[in-house]
N, C-alpha and C positions, 0 to 999 in steps of 0.2 A: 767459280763457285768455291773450290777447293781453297784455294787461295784465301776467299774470303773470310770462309771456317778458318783460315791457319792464323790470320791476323786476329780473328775476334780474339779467339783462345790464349794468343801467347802478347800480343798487347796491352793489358793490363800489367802482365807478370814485368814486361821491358821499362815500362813508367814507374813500377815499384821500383826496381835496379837501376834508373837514371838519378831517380829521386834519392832513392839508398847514399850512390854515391854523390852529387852534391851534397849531402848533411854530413861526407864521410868526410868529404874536402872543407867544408868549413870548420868540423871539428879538430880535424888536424891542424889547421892557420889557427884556433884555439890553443891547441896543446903546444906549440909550437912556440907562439908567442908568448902563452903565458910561462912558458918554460924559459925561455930567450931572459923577461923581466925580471923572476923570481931571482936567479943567476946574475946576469948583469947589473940589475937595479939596486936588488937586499943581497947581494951576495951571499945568496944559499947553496946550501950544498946542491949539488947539479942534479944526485939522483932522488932525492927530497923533492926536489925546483921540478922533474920530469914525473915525477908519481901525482904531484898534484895538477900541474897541466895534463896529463893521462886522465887522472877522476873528473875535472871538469867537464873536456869532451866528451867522456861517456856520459853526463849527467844529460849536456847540453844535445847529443847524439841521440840519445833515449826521446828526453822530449819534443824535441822534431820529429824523429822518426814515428813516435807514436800518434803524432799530430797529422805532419803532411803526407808521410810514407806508406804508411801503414792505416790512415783514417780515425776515425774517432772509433776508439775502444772501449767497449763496453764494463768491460774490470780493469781501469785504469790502480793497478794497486801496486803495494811496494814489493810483492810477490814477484810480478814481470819488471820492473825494476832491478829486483836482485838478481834476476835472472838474463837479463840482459849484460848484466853488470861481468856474471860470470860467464857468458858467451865471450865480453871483450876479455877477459882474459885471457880465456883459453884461446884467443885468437892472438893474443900478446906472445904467448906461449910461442905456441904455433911459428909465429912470425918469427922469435927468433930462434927455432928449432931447424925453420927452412935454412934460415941465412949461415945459421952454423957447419948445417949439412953441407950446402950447396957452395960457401967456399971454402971450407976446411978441406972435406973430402971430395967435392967434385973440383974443385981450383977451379968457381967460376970467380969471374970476378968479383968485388965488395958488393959496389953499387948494380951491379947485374941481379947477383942473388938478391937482395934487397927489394928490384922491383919483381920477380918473381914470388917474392913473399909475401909483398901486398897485394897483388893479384890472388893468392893461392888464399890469404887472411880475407881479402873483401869477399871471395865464395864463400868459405865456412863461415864468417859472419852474417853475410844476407841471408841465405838458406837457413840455418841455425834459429835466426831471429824470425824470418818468416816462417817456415814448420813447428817454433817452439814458443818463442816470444810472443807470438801476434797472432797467431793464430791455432795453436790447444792450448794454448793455457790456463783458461779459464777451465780446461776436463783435467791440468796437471795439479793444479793447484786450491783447486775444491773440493 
């Protein structure tokens, strides 16, 4: 019986976080390649060619997640939009605040600290987006 209460309760929340990240993994194969083209293709400058792969994903990340992730939203507006927008920042930030710390001063490795940081970025991302993005927003921003 206990059990059964435990699954209702936190099951939903587990399909938001699966769902989360597959929209997080295809907008990275996004940013990733559109990054790879801008660079290789039109030989653009690389940190140019990585900020617009960056804004794509999050456009493409927003609109999925507020689709399949997150469900049909009632103030679909450019309010949660910008707000989401600055969630991926600060999770930009974040990312490479961990990686700096983590092998400057802890001498983990490159790629260790890395996947520690997208671990540590995809919490403060989903949580962030579901307590603020998805669900008060509509009490933040009316």
């Amino acid at each position: 019986m206990y059990l059964n209460k435990y699954v209702q309760r936190f099951l939903p929340m587990a399909i938001k976080v699966v769902k989360y990240g597959v929209i997080g993994l295809f907008g990275m194969a996004i940013d990733f390649s559109l990054t790879y083209l801008l660079i290789e293709s039109f030989s653009m400058d690389k940190f140019i060619a990585s900020t617009i792969g960056f804004i794509i994903a999050v456009i493409n990340n927003y609109l999925l997640n507020s689709k399949w992730t997150f469900g049909k939203q009632k103030n679909s507006s450019n309010s949660k939009f910008m707000c989401f927008f600055i969630i991926g920042l600060a999770g930009l930030a974040i990312n490479y605040l961990s990686i700096f710390l983590l092998h400057t001063y802890g001498r983990v490795d490159i790629y260790l600290s890395k996947l520690v940081a997208v671990g540590i970025v995809f919490f403060w991302n989903f949580m962030t987006n579901y307590y603020i993005t998805f669900k008060n927003s509509e009490r933040m921003f009316t």
